[in-house]
N, C-alpha and C positions, 0 to 999 in steps of 0.2 A: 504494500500500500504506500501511494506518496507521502511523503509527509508537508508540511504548511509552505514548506522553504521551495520543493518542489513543485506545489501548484501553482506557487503565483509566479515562480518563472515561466512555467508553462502557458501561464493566461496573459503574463505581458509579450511571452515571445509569438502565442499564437493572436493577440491585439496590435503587434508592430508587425507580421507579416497580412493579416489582411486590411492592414490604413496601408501598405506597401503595394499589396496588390492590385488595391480601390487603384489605387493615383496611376500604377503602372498602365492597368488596361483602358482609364480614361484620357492619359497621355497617348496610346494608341489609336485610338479610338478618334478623336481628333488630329492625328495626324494626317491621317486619310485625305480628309478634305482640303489640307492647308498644301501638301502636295500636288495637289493636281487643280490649284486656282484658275481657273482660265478667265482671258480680257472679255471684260463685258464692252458691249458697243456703247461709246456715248450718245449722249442727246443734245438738244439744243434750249441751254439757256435762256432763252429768248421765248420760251413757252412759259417762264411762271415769273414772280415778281419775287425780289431778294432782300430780305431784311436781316442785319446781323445784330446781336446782341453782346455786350464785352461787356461786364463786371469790373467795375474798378477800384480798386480801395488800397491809396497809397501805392501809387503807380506811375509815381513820375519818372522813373529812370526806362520807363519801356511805353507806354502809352501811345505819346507821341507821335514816335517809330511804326505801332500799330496802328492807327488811324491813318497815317499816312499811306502804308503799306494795300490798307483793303479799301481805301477811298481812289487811291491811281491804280489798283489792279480790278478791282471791280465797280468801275464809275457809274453801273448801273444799279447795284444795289445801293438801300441806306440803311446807315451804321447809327445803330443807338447804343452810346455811351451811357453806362449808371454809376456815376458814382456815387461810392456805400459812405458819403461822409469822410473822404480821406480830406488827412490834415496838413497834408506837404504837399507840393507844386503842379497836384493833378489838375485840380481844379482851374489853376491859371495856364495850365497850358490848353487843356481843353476849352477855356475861354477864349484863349488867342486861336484859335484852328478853326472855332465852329464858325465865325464868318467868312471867311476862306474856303470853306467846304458846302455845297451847298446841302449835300445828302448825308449831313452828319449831325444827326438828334443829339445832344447831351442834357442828362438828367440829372438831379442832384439831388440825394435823398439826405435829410437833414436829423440832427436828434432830436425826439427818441425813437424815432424809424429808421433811422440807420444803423447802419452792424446790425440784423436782426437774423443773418443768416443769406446763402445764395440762393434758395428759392424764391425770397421775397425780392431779391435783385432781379431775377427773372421774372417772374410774373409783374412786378411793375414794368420791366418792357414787354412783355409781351399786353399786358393791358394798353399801352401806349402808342402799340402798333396797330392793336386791333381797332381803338378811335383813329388812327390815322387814316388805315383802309376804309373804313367802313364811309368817312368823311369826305375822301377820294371816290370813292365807287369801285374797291377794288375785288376781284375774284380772292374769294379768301382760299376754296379749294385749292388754288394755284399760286395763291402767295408763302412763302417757305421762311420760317422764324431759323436762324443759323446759332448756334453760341460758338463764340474764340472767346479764348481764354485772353489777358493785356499784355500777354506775350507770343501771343500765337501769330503763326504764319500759314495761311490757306493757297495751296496748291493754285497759279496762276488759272489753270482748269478743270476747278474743283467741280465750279457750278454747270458748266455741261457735261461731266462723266454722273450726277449723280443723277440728271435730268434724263438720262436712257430707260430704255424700255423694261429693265429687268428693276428701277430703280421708282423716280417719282413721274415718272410717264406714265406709270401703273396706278389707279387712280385709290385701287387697295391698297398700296403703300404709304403707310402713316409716317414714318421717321426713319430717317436712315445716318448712320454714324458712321463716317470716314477714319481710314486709318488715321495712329497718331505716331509720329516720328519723335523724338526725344532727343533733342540734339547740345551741345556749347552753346553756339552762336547761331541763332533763327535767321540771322540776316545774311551770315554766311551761308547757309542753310540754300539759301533762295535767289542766291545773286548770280547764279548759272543757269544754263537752258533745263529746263522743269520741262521739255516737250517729251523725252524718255521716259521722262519719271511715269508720266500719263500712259505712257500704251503699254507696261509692262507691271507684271506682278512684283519682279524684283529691284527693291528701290534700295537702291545705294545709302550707305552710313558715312559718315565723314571717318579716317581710318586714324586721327590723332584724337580722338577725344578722349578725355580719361575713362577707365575701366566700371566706375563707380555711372556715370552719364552711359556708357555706352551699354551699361548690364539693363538699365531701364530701357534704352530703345529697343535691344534684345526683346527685352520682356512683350514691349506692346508690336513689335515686328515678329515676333515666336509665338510662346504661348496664349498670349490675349487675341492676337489674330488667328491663332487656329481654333479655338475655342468659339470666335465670332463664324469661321469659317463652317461650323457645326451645328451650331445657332440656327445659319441661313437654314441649313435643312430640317433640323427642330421645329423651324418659325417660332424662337425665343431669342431673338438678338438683342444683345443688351445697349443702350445708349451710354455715352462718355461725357463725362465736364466738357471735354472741347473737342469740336468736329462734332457736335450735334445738328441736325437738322430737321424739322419737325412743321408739319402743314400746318397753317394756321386756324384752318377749319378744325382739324384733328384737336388743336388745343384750346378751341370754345369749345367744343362737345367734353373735352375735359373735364373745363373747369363745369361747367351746367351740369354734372353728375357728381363730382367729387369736390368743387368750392373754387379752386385754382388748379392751372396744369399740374406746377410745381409744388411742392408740400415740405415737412419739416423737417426727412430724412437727411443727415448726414452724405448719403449717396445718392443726393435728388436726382442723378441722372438714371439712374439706373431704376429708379421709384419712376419717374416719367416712361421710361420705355412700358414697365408694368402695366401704367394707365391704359398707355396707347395698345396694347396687347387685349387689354380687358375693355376695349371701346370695338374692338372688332377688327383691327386695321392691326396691318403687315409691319412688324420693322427689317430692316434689312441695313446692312454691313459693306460698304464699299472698299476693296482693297487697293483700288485701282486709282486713287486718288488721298490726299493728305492735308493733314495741319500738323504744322512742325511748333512746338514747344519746346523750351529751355530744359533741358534736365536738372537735380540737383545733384551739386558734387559734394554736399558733406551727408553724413550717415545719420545725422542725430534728425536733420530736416527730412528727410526722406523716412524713418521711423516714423515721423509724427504725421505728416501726409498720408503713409499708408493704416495708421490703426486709427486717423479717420473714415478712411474707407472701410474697413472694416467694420468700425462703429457703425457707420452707415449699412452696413451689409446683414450687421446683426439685427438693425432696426427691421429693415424691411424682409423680415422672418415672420412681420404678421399681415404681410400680402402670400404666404403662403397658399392657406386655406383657399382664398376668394381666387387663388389661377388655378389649387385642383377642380374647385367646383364649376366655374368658367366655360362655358360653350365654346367661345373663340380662341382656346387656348388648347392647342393639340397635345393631347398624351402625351407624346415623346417633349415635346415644348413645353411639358408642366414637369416633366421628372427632369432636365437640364437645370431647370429653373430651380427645383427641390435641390436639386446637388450644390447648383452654387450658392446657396441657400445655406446647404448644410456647411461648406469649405470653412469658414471661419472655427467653426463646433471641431472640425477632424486636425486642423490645426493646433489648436487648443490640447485636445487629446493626446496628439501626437508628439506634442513637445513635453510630454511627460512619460509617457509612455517608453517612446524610442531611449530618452535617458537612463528612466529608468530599468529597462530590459537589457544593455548593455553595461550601467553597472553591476548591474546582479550575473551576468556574464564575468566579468571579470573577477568579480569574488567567487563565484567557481573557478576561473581557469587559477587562482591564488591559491585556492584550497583542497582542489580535488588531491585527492592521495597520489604519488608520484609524480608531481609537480605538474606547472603548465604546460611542459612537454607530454607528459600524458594525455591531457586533457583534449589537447589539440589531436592528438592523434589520433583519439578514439571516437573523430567523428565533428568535433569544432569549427575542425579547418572547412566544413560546408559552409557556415558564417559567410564565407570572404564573398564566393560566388555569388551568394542569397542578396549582402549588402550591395555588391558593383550592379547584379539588377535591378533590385526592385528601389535601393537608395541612392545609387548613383547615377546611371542612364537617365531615369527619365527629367534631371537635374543637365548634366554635361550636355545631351544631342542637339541643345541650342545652339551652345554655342559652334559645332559643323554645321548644324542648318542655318545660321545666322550668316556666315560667311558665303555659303552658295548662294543662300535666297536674298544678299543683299550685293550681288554682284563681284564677289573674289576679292573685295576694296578693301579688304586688310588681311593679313598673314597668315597663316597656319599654326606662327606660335602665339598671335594674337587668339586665333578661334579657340586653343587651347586651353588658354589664360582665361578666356570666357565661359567657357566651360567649364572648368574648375571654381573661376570666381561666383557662375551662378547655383555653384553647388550651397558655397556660405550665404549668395545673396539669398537664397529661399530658405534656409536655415534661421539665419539671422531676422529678415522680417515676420520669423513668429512672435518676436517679441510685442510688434507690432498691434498681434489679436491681442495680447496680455495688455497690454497699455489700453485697447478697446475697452474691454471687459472693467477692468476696474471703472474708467469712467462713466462705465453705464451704473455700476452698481453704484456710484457715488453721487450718480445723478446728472452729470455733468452731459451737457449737447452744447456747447461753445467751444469755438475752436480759434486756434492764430491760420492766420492766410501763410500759404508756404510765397516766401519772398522772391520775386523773379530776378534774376539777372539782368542790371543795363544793360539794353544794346546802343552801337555806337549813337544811330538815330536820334534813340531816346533821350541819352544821356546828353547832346548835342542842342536839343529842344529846350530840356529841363535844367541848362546852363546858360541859354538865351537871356538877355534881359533889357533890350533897347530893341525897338520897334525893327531899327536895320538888322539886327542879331536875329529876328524872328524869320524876317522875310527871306534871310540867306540861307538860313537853315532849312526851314519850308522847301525853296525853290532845290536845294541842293539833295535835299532827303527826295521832291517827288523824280527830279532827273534820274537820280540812281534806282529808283523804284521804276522807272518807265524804262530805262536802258535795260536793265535785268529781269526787265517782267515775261522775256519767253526762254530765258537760260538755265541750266543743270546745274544741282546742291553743289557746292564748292568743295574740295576734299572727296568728290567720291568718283 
């Protein structure tokens, strides 16, 4: 008979190999898809009306650069600015730019309505657009609400690849979420020919960026894109903070059922896809086009970024119920939605589990009678193969498929180094759930904004300060936006 010492190795080592084998065959499982992406045909632009929404709070070092950036690459859409009440130089820059611009809304939301969260940032433009249209006489079915993040950069031909027939051509298609690239520099990002970028699946990474910036574009060029790529054929694709796109019709019928599009979740984007899921309407996932955002290069910011995600992940754990019972919500697209649902919970498990099931391992291989040499001998040494499966592989294949699927643009001992490094980086952001979890129990749903990086633009604007400094800057920021507006990411 076992004794206590034996069961509960047995119950941790048989709870770390099926959370081992969960992860392996849904790493499978989605690879499928992410392989064999084929180019969708674009559409034309010119069939729906473009409204972009950009969040701002304390964004003077990049703002600027952005409104510049999507006001000369897309002079037919309008850009509404909301600022959440920043107290440093947003505000006066967006004052100097908005008569200069003519398709550029700025809104200023003052205290005690300011800082209340990013849903309420959105749903005040989206309320703001829907009087615009409606004032206008505009097709709301055919008007498209956009969100960029105040650092983002949108694929010169974003808005006709997602206007194709597979995409909002389709009059069932409620929202659709473009890739997000992760890069240093957004501006360098964009200052090359972007016509490549458009007609192929695999989009180049810049090959000097640091390991920590380039394990995140990994991540949403790898796993978050094969995952979406699985999505498509579930009919559960999830929406993103940035590179969202969402019909305006789609988000009255929203809010007339449930109050606002947007709502209080930590991960409103992801709660917004939900809605549009549970109104009846398609979302879909575009690989074939992008918004390029600043990565972060330190680890304590990138921690706190992701266990708001998670926070947000854990919230919407009580949209489960209402997508099992859901008409418009397909089986296979209610248990994807269950799984990632559950990911936070297996993370959580996991990171005590795994530790703990390999300490108690080791205090066997310490004590078994005729040493650790025994112990290994007699059957241990299975461990090694068990771990490079089911705990290493489905961690390391990134970083080889990172390398092919983003055009051979950096090394072999680079894809290696990424591979190994995204073994820590998935390790490491379980701390992540941890910091989650406490703040729920503690009550806490307030967060700090993660801080973007100046770019040159921004920082060039937000250092202006005589009417001739404005105007030079202006004219200089939109020349190099118009000269590089049909060119290839720099560095790849």
């Amino acid at each position: 008979m076992m004794d206590s010492s034996n069961w509960l190795l047995a119950l941790l080592n048989t709870g770390a190999f099926l959370l081992c084998v969960g992860f392996l065959i849904y790493v499978i499982v989605i690879m499928r898809p992410y392989l064999s992406i084929k180019e969708l045909p674009p559409g034309d632009a010119a069939n729906h009306d473009w409204h972009l929404i950009v969040p701002a709070l304390n964004e003077e070092e990049v703002i600027g650069g952005t409104v510049l950036h999507l006001t000369s690459t897309f002079p037919q859409a309008h850009i509404w600015v909301i600022d959440d009440g920043s107290d440093d130089a947003t505000g006066r820059i967006l004052a100097g730019l908005a008569p200069r611009l003519p398709n550029l809304h700025v809104i200023t939301r003052v205290a005690p309505d300011a800082r209340t969260g990013k849903g309420d940032v959105l749903n005040l433009g989206w309320s703001s657009i829907d009087e615009w249209v409606t004032r206008n006489g505009g097709d709301k079915t055919k008007t498209i609400v956009g969100v960029v993040d105040a650092d983002g950069r949108l694929d010169p031909h974003a808005f006709d690849v997602i206007s194709g027939e597979e995409m909002f051509a389709d009059a069932t298609v409620g929202a659709v979420q473009v890739l997000v690239r992760v890069v240093e520099d957004v501006e360098a990002f964009v200052s090359t020919d972007v016509q490549t970028l458009a007609s192929r699946s695999a989009l180049p990474a810049p090959g000097d960026a640091s390991i920590l910036v380039q394990l995140q574009d990994m991540e949403f060029t790898g796993p978050i894109a094969a995952m979406q790529g699985l999505r498509r054929r579930t009919g559960s694709v999830g929406m993103g903070g940035n590179g969202q796109f969402t019909r305006l019709s789609v988000l009255n019928e929203i809010s007339k059922k449930f109050g606002t599009p947007w709502h209080g979740a930590l991960l409103e984007d992801f709660e917004l896809g939900l809605h549009v899921l549970l109104m009846g309407y398609r979302t879909e996932y575009c690989h074939h086009t992008f918004v390029a955002q600043a990565g972060i290069d330190r680890l304590r910011p990138l921690i706190r970024q992701r266990s708001r995600w998670s926070q947000g992940g854990i919230q919407c754990l009580k949209y489960l119920w209402a997508v099992m019972q859901s008409r418009n919500v397909s089986l296979s697209g209610a248990l994807e939605i269950a799984y990632y649902l559950y990911v936070p919970w297996s993370q959580l498990s996991g990171s005590i589990i795994f530790p703990a099931a390999i300490g108690i391992d080791i205090w066997y291989a310490l004590n078994t009678g005729g040493g650790t040499d025994r112990w290994w001998m007699t059957g241990a040494w299975g461990i090694v193969p068990l771990a490079l499966l089911f705990g290493v592989f489905p961690h390391a294949v990134w970083g080889l498929l990172y390398r092919t699927r983003c055009g051979n643009m950096i090394t072999r001992r680079r894809a290696l180094a990424l591979a190994m490094g995204n073994l820590l980086y998935g390790y490491l952001l379980q701390a992540a759930v941890w910091w989650a979890l406490i703040r729920i129990i503690r009550g806490k749903t307030d967060w700090k904004k993660t801080k973007h990086p100046g770019t040159r633009v921004g920082l060039a604007l937000a250092q202006a300060q005589t009417p001739a400094e404005w105007a030079t800057e202006i004219e200089n920021a939109q020349q190099y936006t118009s000269h590089h507006r049909h060119s290839t990411p720099a560095g790849v």
